[in-house]
N, C-alpha and C positions, 0 to 999 in steps of 0.2 A: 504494500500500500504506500509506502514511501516514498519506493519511488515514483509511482505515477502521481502520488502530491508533488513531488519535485517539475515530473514532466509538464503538469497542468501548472502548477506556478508560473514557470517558465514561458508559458505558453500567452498567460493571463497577465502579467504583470510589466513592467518595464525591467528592465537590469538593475537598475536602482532597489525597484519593492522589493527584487527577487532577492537581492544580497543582502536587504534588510530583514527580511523572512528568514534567512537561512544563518542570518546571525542570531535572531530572537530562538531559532529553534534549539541552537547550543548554548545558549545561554539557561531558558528553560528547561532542557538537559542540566547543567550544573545546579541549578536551583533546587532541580526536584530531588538531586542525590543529595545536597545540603538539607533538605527538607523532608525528606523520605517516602519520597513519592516515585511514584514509575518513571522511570527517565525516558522509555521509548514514545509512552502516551505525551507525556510533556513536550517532547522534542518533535512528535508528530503534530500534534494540535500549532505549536510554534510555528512549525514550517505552512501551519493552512491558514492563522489567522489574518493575514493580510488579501486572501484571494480574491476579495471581490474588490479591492483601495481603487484600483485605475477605472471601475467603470464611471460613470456620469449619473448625476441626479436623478435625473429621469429614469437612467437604466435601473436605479435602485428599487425607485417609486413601480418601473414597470414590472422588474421581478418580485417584488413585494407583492403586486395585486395577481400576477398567475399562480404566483406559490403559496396563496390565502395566507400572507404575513399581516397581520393588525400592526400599524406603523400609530402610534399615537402622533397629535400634532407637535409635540416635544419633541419626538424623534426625528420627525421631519426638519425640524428649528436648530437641531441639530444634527447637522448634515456628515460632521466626519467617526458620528455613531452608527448612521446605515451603512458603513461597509463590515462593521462585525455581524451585524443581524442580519446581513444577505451573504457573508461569505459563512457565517451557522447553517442555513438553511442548506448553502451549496454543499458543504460538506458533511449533513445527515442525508440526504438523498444521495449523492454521490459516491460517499466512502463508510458510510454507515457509521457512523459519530456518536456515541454516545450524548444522550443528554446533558452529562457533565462535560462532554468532552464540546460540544455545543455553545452552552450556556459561556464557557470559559472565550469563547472567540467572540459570543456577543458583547461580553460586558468586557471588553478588553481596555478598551476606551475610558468607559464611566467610570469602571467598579462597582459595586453593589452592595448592598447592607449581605448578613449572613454569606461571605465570599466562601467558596468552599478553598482546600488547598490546591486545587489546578488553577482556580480564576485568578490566585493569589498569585501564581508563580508565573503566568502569562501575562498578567499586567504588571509584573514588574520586570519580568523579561525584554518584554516589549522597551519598558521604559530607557531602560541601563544596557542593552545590545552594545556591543563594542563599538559598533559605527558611529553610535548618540556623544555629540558634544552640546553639552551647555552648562550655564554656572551652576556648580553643587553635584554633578553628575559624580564623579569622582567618589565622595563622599556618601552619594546614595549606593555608590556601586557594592560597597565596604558594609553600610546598613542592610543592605539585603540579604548579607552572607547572617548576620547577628539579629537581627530581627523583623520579619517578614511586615509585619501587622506595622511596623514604623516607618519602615522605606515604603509601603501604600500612602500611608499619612502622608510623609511628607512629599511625593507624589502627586498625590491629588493636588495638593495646598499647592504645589507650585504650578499646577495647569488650571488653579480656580484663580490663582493671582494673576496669571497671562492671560485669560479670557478674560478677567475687569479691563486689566490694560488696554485690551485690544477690541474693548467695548464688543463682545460675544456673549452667545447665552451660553450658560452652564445647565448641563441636564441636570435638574431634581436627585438622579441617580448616584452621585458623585457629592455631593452635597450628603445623603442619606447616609453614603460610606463613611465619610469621611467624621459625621457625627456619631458614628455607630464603632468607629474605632476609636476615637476620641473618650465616648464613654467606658471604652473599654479600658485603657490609658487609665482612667480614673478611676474606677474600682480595684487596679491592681495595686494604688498607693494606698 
């Protein structure tokens, strides 16, 4: 199956997503042996979650409605969330994906309240891939190996501060995480 997730990557994406895919994949590989999770699931789900990034709005909004996706208007408002929720849907039809394995490529982006340890380990995979530069990256890189639940945190906080910046909407979802690790944070002192 890997491979032809590689083939179809390849196929779907620019050079750019595809080396960005293929970094997130080994990176969620180390995560999940630091965390004690399946490295092959991990490193699979990695290599898919970017499959659907290069298509166009429209094409989301059109696969959405052939593949009875419920897109809420939030989803829509936030446009660089429908390519986890159409490359989920591409890869349970496709490669037979588990729910977990699903849910982790949807909410790559937001985050979620109740994150299981996959969604944990692909959204910060995603974030800290060896290709990603920007300020504090370093520092998260080091946080994710020592505590999962804090490199999200800080995470989130840094793509809720760039969306104010850049006058964006923030999904509800990412918000929801970010108060639900927070509380978490606070019951352990």
């Amino acid at each position: 199956m890997e491979e032809e997730i590689k083939k179809d990557a390849q196929n779907m994406l620019t050079p750019f997503r595809y080396e960005h895919c293929v970094r997130t994949a080994k990176k969620a590989e180390e995560l999940a042996i630091r965390w004690g999770y399946n490295p092959k699931i991990a490193r699979i789900v990695g290599l898919a979650h970017d499959m659907a990034k290069d298509l166009k709005y429209e094409q989301y909004l059109q696969y959405a409605k052939e593949n009875g996706i419920s897109l809420s208007k939030e989803d829509e408002l936030v446009k660089v969330h429908l390519h986890g929720i159409i490359a989920a849907k591409m890869c349970e039809k496709k490669y037979q994906f588990t729910k977990e394995m699903c849910d982790a490529i949807a909410y790559h982006t937001t985050a979620r309240d109740n994150m299981t340890l996959l969604d944990k380990i692909i959204y910060v995979a995603d974030k800290i891939e060896e290709g990603r530069e920007y300020e504090g990256i370093e520092e998260l890189r080091i946080l994710a190996m020592q505590n999962l639940d804090e490199a999200i945190l800080e995470s989130i906080q840094y793509s809720i501060i760039k969306c104010i910046k850049q006058q964006k909407y923030i999904h509800s979802l990412s918000i929801i995480a970010r108060n639900e690790l927070l509380s978490k944070r606070s019951n352990k002192t």
